[in-house]
N, C-alpha and C positions, 0 to 999 in steps of 0.2 A: 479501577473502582467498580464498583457493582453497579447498575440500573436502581436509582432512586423510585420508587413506585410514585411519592411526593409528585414529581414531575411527567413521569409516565405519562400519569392521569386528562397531562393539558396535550397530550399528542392531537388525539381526535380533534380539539379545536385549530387546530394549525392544518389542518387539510387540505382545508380547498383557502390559504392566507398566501401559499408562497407558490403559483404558478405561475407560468411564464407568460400569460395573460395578459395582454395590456389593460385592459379596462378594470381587471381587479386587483392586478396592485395600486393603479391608479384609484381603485376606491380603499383598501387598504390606510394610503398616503391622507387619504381625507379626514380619516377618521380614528386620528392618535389618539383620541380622549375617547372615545365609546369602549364599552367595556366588552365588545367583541374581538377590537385589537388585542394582539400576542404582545406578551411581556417576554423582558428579554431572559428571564430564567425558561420558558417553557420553549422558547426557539433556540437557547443553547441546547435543551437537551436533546430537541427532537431534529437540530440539524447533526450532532453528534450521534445520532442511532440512526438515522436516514443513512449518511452517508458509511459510516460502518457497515450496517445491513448488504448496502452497494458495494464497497468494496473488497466486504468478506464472502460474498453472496454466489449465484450462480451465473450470472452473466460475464462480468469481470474478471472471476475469480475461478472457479471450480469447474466451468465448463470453457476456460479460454488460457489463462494465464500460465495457472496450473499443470496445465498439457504442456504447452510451449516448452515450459523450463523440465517437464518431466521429474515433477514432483509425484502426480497425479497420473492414470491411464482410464480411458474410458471404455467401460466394457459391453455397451449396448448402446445401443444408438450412437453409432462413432464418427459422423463425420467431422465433429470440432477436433476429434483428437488426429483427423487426418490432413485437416487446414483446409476444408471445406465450408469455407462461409458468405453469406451476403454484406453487403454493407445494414441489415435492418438489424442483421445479430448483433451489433454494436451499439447500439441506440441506448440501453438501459443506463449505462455509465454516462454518458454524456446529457441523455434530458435530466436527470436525478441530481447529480454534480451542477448544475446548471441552474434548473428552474425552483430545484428547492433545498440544497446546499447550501451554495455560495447565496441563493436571493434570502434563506432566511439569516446567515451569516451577516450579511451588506444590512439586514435590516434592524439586526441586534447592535451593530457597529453604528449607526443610524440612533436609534434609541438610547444609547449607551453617551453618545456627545449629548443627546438632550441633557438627560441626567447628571452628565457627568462624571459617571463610572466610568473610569479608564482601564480600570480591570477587567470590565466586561471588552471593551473595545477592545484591548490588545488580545484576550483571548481570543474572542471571534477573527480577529487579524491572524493570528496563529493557525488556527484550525482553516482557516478559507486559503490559507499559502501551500497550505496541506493539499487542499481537493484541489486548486489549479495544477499542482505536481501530479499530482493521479491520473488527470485531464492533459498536461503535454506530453507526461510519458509515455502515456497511452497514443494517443494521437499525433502530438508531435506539434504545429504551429496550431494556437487556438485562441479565440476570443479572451480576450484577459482587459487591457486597457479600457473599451468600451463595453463591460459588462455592468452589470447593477443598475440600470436607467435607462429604462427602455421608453422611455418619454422621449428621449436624446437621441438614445442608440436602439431603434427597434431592429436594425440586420448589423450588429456589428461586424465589424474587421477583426481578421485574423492576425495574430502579434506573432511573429517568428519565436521558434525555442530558444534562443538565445532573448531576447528581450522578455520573453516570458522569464523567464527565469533570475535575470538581472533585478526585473518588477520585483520579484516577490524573495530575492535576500534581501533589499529593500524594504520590503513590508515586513519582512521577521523582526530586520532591527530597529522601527518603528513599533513594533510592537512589543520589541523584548523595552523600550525606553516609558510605553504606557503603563507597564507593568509594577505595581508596587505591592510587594510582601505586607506592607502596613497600610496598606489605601483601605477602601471600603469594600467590603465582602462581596461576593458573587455566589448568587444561588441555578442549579440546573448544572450544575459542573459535576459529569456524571462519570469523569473522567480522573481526574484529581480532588474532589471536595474540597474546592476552595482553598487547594495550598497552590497559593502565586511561586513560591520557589520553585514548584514542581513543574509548570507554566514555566517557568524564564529559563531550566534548565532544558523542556523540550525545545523552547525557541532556540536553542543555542543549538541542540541535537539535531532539528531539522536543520538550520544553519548550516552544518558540518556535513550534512547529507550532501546538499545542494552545492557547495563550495564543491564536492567533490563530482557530483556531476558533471560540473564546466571546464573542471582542472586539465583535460589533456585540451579542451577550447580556448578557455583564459586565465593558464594557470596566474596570473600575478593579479586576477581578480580571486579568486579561491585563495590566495594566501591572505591578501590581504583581509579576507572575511574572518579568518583565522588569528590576526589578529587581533580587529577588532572583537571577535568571542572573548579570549583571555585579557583583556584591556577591560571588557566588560565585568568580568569577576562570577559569575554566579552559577558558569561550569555547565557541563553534561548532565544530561543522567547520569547516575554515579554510584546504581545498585538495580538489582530487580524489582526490588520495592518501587521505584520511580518509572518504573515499563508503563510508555504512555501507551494505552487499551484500555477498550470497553470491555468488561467483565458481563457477561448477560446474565439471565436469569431464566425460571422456568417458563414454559407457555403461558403466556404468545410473547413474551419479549425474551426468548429463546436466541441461542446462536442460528445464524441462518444454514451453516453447515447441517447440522441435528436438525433442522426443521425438513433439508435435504432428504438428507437421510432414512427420515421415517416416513417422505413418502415414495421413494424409488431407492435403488442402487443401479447409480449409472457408472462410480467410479470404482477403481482398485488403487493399490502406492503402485507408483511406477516402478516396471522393474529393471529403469535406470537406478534410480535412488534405492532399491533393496539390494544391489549388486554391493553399491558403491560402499551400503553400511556394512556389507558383511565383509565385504574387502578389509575393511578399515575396524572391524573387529567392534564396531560402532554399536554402543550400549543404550541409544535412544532408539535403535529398532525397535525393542517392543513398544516405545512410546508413539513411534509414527504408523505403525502396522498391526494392522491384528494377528493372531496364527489364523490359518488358513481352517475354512470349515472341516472339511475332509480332513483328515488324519494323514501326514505327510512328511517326508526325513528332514524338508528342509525348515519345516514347520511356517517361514515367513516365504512366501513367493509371489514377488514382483509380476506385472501384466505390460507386456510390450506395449508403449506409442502407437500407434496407425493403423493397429488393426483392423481391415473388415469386423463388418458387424456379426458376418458369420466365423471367422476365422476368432474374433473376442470369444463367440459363446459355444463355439469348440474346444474353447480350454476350460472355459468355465467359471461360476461365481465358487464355487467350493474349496476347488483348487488354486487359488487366489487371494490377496491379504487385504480387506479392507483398510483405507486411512486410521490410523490407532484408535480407540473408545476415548482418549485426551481430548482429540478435534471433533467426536464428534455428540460431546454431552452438552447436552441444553447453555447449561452454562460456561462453555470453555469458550475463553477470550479471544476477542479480536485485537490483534497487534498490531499498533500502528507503527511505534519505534521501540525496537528493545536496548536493554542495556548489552546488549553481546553486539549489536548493528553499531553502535557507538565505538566501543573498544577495535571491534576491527576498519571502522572509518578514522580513527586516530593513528592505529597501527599503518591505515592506507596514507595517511597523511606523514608521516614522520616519514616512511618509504620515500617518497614524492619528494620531500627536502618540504615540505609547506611548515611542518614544525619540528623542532625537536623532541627527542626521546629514544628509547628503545623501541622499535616496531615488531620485535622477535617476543618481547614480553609483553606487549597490549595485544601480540595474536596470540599467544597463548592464554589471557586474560580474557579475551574474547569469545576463546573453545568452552573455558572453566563456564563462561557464565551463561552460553547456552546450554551446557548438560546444569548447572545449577538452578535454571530456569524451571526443567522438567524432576530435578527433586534428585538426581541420580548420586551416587555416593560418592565420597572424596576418593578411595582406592581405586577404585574404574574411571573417575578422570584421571587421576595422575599416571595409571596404567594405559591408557589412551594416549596420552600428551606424550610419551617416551619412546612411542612408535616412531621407525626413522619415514615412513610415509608420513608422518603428519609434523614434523619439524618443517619450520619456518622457512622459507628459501628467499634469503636475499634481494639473491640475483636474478629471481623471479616472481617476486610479489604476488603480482595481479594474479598469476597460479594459485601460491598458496591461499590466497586472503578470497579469491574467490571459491576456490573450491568446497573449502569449510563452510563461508558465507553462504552459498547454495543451503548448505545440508541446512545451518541456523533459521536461514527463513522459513523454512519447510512451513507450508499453509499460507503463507503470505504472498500469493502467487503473481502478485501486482509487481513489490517492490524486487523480488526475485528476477521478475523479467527483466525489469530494468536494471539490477547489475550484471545477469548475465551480459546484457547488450554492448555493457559499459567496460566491461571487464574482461569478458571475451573467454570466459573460464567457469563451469568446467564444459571442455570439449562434447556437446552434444550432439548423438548421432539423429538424425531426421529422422521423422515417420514415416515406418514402414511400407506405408501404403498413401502416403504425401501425397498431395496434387500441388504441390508446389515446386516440382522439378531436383529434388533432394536438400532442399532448405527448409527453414522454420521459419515462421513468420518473427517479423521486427516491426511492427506496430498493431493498431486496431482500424479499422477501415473509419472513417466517418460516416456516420450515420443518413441514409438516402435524404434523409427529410432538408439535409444542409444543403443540399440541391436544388431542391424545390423552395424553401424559404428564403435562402442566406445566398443564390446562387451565384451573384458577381463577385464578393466577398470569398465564397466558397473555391471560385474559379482563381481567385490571384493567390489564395494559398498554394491551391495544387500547382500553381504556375511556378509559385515560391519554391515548395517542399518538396514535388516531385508527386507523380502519380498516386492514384490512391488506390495504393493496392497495399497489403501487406507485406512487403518485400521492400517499399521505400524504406530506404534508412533515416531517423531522424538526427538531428541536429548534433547532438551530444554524439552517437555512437558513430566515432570515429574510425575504428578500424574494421 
């Protein structure tokens, strides 16, 4: 859905309503009836555009994630794309996620039992299960249980990834049961417009994510989540019409790519992923790449991982394909779950034995509805699909279902990482010029200030999780 301007408008007043503050949420809490307090239409929309911004943005996304999975290559100023960072580089995702996400989320859900909208509560329940998943995957164990009350919990404790994650299928299905298609309306819903089916089918969709996160941990917890989705009735996503994303608009509530964009060019498409489309005769090249400025035979050309900053601009901006005009127009969406991440998590599930089906035709269903996403013809999928490179392999799933799955996230550099992680597919070669000993990183460091504020807390994670370097493996990534 598009950015409601309606709601826009009440951004500015929520500015300085949801920091991590003690004494101003505490005045916040005092004064539910003054008509300075947020209403819970202008804190869904602005924790929905805050945490999008973040998650599709530069710090998380375009300058971290993006590199990792080699979506993305960085062409100036390259130490991100060579795994040279501090722990402050990390910081944006976690204070953002944190102090005004999840606090303005907690406080709609808050407002919402006054009232009595249960609609609003489960949505804000929904969308906050979201940004804690953004927050372990990224990090790995993290504050969850004692968040939202810092009256109680001013240095919370850290919840291992498994309990994190337990928490919040948990909270989905608490929130898929708040949720009524004939309850009372919710306004600020800048994401579905008030269609609750639309809601109870993403609940079930992140559901399906998450059960499959834990599955080689607990698988007979991911099954049984899986039942209870189909006992519940009200299904997936179940078209591109129902791709839960924020749609932007023009300046200033623009995509935060395009805002990138126009004022530097720091990136190129990686020329892991230009290889792999032209390998695979792959017909959304022109939609994830530009042609190259310069006049050139290949017309599309990829930009190595890890290059020096000098050896980047010895090849060149010219010579090189910027991210397609698709990702980077004011208004081109941010993805949170599409209907092709769905089709190939069912396909991953049937593989698995967690459900029945055909899993060789929900990943073929899966390919259709990422080229359908980007508008591409029905002759060039079906010509695509009959390639024996891209038939279904059995006997090796995680192969198939990851590989394609890379290509469908493309821009979504968050959840990309984490199935590369999860999946183990496709085989990526390191940065060139690594400082990490010929590996990629596997999480995001925590941010220095957890140190200084949080630091006993801080001290039994790392004690828990393992050092905090980007090379801990978290919880979920098993092999």
């Amino acid at each position: 859905m598009k950015i409601n301007s309606k709601y826009i408008t009440g951004l500015v007043l929520l500015l300085g309503l949801t920091t991590s503050c003690k004494d101003e949420l505490a005045k916040v809490n005092q004064n539910q009836n003054e008509a300075e307090n947020p209403q819970p239409a202008y804190l869904l929309t602005n924790a929905i555009k805050t945490t999008a911004d973040s998650y599709w943005g530069v710090s998380n996304n375009l300058a971290s994630s993006l590199l990792f999975v080699q979506h993305w290559a960085r062409i100036q100023y390259t130490d991100p794309d060579r795994y040279i960072f501090t722990n402050n580089d990390f910081t944006e995702g976690w204070s953002t996620w944190y102090s005004k996400s999840i606090s303005q989320l907690k406080i709609t859900q808050k407002l919402a039992a006054n009232s009595g909208n249960d609609n609003y509560k489960g949505v804000a329940l929904i969308l906050q299960s979201w940004v804690f998943s953004l927050l372990t995957d990224a990090y790995g164990d993290i504050p969850y249980t004692e968040t939202g009350d810092i009256d109680a919990y001013l240095t919370p404790r850290y919840d291992t990834q498994e309990n994190v994650y337990k928490g919040l299928l948990n909270d989905l299905k608490n929130a898929q049961s708040l949720l009524k298609a004939n309850g009372e309306a919710i306004q600020g819903d800048i994401i579905y417009e008030n269609k609750i089916i639309k809601w109870k089918r993403f609940a079930n969709s992140l559901r399906l994510r998450f059960a499959l996160r834990i599955a080689d941990r607990l698988p007979d917890l991911a099954k049984t989540t899986l039942q209870e989705i189909a006992a519940e009735g009200s299904g997936y996503i179940s078209s591109n019409d129902e791709i839960a994303q924020l749609i932007y608009r023009d300046a200033p509530y623009r995509n935060p790519v395009s805002a990138s964009f126009e004022a530097r060019e720091d990136y190129r498409v990686s020329k892991t992923m230009v290889d792999k489309l032209f390998e695979l005769n792959d017909p959304r090249l022109p939609i994830y790449a530009d042609v190259t400025d310069s006049l050139t035979k290949e017309q599309y050309i990829g930009l190595p991982n890890g290059l020096t900053s000098s050896e980047a601009s010895s090849i060149g901006f010219n010579l090189t394909s910027r991210p397609g005009k698709y990702f980077r127009e004011p208004k081109a969406p941010a993805v949170i779950l599409s209907y092709s991440e769905v089709l190939f998590d069912l396909s991953e599930a049937v593989s698995r034995g967690l459900i029945t089906g055909d899993a060789a035709d929900l990943y073929q269903k899966a390919i259709r509805a990422s080229f359908e996403q980007y508008k591409v013809s029905n002759n060039l999928i079906d010509a695509y699909l009959r390639q024996s490179s891209v038939i279904f392999n059995p006997n090796n799933y995680k192969k198939s279902i990851g590989e394609q799955k890379w290509i469908a996230l493309y821009g979504q550099g968050l959840e990309a990482f984490a199935e590369w992680r999860r999946l183990d597919y496709p085989k990526l070669t390191p940065a060139k010029q690594g400082a990490l000993g010929g590996k990629i990183p596997l999480r995001f460091l925590y941010p220095g200030t957890e140190q200084s504020v949080n630091g006993t807390n801080y001290q039994e994670a790392i004690k828990h999780q393992g050092s905090n370097t980007l090379l801990t493996k978290l919880w979920f990534d098993v092999e």
